[in-house]
C-alpha positions as CSV (number, residue, x, y, z in Angstrom):
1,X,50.2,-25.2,19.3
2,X,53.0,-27.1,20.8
3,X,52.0,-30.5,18.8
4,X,51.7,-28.4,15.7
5,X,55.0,-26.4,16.6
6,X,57.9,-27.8,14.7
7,X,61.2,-26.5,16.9
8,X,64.6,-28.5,16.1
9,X,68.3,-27.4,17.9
10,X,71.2,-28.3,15.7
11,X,74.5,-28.3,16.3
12,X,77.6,-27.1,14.2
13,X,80.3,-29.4,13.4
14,X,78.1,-32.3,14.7
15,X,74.1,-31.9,13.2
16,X,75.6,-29.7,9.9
17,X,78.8,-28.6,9.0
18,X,80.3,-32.1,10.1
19,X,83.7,-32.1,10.2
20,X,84.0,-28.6,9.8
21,X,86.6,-28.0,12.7
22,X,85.7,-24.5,13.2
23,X,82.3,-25.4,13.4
24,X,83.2,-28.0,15.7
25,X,85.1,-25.0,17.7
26,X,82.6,-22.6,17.7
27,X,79.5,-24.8,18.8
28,X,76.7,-22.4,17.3
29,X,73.4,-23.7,17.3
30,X,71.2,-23.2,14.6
31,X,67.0,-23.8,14.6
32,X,64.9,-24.6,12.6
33,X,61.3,-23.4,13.6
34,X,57.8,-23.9,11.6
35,X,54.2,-25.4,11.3
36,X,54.3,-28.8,11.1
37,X,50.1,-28.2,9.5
38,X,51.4,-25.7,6.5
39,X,55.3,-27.1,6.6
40,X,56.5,-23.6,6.7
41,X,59.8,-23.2,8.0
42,X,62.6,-21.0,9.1
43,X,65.9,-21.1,9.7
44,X,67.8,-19.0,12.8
45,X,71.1,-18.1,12.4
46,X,72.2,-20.3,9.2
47,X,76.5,-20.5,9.2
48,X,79.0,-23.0,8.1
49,X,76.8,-24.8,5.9
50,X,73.4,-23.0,5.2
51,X,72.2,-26.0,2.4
52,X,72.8,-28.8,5.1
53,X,70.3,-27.0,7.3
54,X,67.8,-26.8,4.5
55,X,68.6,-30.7,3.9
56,X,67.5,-31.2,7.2
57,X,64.3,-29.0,6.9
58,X,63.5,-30.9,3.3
59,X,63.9,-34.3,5.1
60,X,61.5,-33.1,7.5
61,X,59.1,-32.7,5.4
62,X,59.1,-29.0,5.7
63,X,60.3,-26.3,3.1
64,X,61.9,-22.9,4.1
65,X,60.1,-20.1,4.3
66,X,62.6,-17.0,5.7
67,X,65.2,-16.7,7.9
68,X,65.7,-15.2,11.3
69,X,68.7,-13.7,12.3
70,X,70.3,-12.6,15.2
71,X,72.9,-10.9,15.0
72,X,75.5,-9.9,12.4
73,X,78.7,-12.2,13.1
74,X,79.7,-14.6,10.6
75,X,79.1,-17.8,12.7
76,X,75.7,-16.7,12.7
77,X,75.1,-15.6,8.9
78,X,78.3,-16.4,7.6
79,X,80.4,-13.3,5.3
80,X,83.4,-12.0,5.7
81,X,84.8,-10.2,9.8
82,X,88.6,-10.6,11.7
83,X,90.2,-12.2,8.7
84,X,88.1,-15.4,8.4
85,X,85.0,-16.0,6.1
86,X,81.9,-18.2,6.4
87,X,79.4,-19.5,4.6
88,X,75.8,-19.0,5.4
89,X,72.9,-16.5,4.4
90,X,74.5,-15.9,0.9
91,X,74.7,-19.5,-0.2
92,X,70.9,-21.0,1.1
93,X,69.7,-17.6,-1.2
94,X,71.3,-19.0,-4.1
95,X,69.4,-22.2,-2.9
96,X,66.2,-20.4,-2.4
97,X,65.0,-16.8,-2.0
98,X,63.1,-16.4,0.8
99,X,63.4,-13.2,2.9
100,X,66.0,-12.8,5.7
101,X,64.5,-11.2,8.7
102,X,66.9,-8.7,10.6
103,X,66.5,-6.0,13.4
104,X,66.4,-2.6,12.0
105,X,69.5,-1.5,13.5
106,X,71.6,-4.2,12.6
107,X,70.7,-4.4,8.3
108,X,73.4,-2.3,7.9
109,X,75.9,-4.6,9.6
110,X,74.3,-7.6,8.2
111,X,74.6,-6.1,4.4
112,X,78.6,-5.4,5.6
113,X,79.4,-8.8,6.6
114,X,77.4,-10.7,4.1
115,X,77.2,-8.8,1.1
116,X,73.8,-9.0,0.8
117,X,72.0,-6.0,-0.3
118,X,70.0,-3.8,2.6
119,X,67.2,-4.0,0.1
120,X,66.9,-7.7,0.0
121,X,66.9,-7.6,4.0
122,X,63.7,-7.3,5.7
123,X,63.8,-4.8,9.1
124,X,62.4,-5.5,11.7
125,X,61.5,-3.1,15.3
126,X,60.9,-4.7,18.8
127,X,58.1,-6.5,19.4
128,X,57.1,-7.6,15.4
129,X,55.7,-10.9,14.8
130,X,56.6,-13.2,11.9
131,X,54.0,-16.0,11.4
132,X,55.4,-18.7,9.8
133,X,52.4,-20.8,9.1
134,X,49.8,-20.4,12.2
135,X,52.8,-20.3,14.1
136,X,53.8,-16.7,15.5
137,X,57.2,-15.6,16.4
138,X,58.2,-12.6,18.3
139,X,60.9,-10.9,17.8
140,X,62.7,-9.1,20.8
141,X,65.3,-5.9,20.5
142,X,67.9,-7.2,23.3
143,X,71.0,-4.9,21.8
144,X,74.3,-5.5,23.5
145,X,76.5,-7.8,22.0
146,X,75.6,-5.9,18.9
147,X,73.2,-2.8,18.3
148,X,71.0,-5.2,17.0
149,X,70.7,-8.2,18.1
150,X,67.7,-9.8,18.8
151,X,66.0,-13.0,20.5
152,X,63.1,-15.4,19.3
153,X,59.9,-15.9,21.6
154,X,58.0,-18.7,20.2
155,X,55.5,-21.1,22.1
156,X,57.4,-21.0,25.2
157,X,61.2,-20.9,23.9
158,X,63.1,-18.1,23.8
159,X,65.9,-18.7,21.1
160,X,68.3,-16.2,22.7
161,X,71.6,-15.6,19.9
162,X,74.5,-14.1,21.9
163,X,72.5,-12.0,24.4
164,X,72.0,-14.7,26.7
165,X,73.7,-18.4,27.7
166,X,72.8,-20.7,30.2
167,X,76.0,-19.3,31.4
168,X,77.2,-16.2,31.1
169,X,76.2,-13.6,28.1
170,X,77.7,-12.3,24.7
171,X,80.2,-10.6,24.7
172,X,80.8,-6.5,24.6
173,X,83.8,-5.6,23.2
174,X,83.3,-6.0,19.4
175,X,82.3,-2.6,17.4
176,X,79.0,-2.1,18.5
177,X,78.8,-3.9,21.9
178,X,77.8,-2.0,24.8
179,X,77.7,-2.9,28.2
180,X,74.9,-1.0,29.3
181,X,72.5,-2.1,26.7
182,X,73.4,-5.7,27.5
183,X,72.4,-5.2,31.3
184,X,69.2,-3.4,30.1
185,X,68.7,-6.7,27.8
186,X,68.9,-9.2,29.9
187,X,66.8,-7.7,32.9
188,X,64.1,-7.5,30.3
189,X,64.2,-11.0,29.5
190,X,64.4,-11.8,32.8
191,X,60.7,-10.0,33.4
192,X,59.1,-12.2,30.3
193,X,56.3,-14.0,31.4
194,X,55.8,-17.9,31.7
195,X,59.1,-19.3,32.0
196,X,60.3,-20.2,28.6
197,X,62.7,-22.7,28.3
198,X,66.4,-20.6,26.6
199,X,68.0,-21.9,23.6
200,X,70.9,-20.0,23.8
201,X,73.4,-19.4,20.0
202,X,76.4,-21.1,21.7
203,X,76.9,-24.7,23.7
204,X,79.0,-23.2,26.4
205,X,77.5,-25.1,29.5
206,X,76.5,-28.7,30.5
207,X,72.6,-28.5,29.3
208,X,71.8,-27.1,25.8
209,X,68.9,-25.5,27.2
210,X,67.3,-24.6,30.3
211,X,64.0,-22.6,31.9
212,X,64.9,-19.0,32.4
213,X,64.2,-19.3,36.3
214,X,66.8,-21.3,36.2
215,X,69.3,-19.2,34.3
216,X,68.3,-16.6,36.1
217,X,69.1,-18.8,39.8
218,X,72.4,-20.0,38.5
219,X,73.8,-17.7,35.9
220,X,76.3,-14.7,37.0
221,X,75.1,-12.3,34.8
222,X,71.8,-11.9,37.1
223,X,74.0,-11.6,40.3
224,X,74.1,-7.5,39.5
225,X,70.9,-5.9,40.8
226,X,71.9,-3.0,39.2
227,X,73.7,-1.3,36.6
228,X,76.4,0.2,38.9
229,X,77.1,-3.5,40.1
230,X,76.7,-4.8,36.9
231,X,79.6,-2.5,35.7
232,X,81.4,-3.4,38.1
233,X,81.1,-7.6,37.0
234,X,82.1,-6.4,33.5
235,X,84.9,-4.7,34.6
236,X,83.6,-1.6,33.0
């Protein structure tokens, strides 16, 4: 599969959204994932400038299919939060309709922030597969930094949103973060099998990517053993 797999980290403010500053700021990663056989596509986390990642795709050779998304915030789907708004999921539907694939228990937050309709969302539970093409991708529940935020595993990757950097983790203070859930999170995605290589939502280290038994050698967030420790590193 991994010859067939088509797998591509862009960066915003450099790979799309050029000379968007808060782009630049931010440093979200988007993906684009799909079967190089079929040219199926989809897009992760589509913000700033949701056509320029479908440019990329098209130049490819590949045409989008859905989109994956991990998490509600607007510098991940664009829409409207803290007094700042963002393009994103809204503008590559008016591009193309294609469905948007969200965890269950964040549609509702994704329909507030984007003004897209729960109806034209398509919910998801823990452990669903989309195929795009003969290519399958898993989707993990890894709540937390939202209620429902979720990570990719495809083909040895594990897209990982906001739950999980090379260094450090999303954050748990915005509505719907909760501390416990994160540790819950990331000790399950500590126990996945195989060693997949993280592509975390954010460039906040050196690497843009790295194996999990690394992360999970050098990253803080698997210092706590348990969750009275791990309280205790959140300041919680």
């Amino acid at each position: 599969m991994t010859d067939r797999l088509y797998f591509r980290q862009l960066l915003s403010g450099r790979d799309f959204a050029a000379g968007d500053l808060m782009a630049q700021q931010m440093r979200n990663f988007a993906y684009l994932i799909g079967d190089r056989e079929t040219g199926d596509c989809v897009v992760v986390d589509p913000a700033y400038a949701a056509n320029d990642l479908v440019d990329i795709a098209e130049a490819d050779g590949m045409r989008l299919s859905g989109v994956l998304v991990t998490h509600h915030h607007p510098d991940h789907v664009g829409g409207s939060m803290m007094g700042f708004t963002l393009k994103g999921v809204v503008e590559l539907l008016e591009r193309t309709s294609v469905p948007v694939h969200v965890n269950s228990l964040e549609a509702d937050w994704v329909s507030k922030v984007t003004g897209i309709a729960p109806s034209e969302l398509t919910p998801h539970e823990h452990g669903d597969v989309v195929a795009v093409g003969a290519v399958d991708i898993e989707l993990l529940h890894t709540p937390g930094h939202t209620p429902g935020s979720q990570c990719f595993l495809v083909d040895g990757k594990l897209v990982a949103g906001d739950t999980l950097f090379l260094e450090g983790c999303g954050r748990t203070d915005f509505p719907g973060g909760n501390v416990d859930d994160m540790f819950h999170s990331l000790q399950a995605l500590a126990r996945l099998s195989g060693d997949p290589t993280v592509y975390p939502g954010h460039w906040y280290s050196i690497e843009p990517s790295a194996s999990l038994s690394e992360v999970r050698r050098s990253n803080y967030v698997y210092r706590a053993s348990n969750l009275q420790q791990w309280r205790m590193l959140m300041g919680a």
